[in-house]
C-alpha positions, 0 to 999 in steps of 0.5 A: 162120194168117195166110194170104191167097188169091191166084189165079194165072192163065195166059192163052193167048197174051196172052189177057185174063183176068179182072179181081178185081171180076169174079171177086170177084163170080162166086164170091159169086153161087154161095156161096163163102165171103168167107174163101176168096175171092182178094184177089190175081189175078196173072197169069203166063206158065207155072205155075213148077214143081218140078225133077221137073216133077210139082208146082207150086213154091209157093215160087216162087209166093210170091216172085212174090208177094214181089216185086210191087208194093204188097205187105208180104210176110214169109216166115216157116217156108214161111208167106206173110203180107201185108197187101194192101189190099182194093178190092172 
């Protein structure tokens, strides 16, 4: 569907978090599929939520996204396309 995965993490305090690599590695050694391994990590402050507070806003998520540096990113009918470029 045109659709890349991309894992967003909230690190505590500043904390330090995972690299992609680490990740990458950790989820192939208990068999995941390559499809649905991130090729993004990003890392965030506070999950962005709806108005009501009950839902994480996707859309937010996407522009977070949009506006990073080293991606192409349409939005088209609430579907994220973008080419990204693999290092692992």
């Amino acid at each position: 569907m045109g659709e890349r995965v991309c894992v967003f993490v909230v690190r505590p305090d500043g904390a330090p978090g995972p690299d992609l690599e680490a990740l990458y590695s950790f989820m192939l050694e208990r068999g995941l599929a390559k499809f649905k391994i991130p090729e993004r990590l990003e890392f965030i402050d506070a999950l962005p939520m709806n108005p009501a507070g009950t839902k994480v806003n996707k859309k937010a998520l996407e522009r977070i996204v949009a506006a990073a540096p080293g991606t192409e990113t349409d939005i088209e009918g609430g579907v994220m396309r973008r080419a990204l470029r693999r290092s692992v």
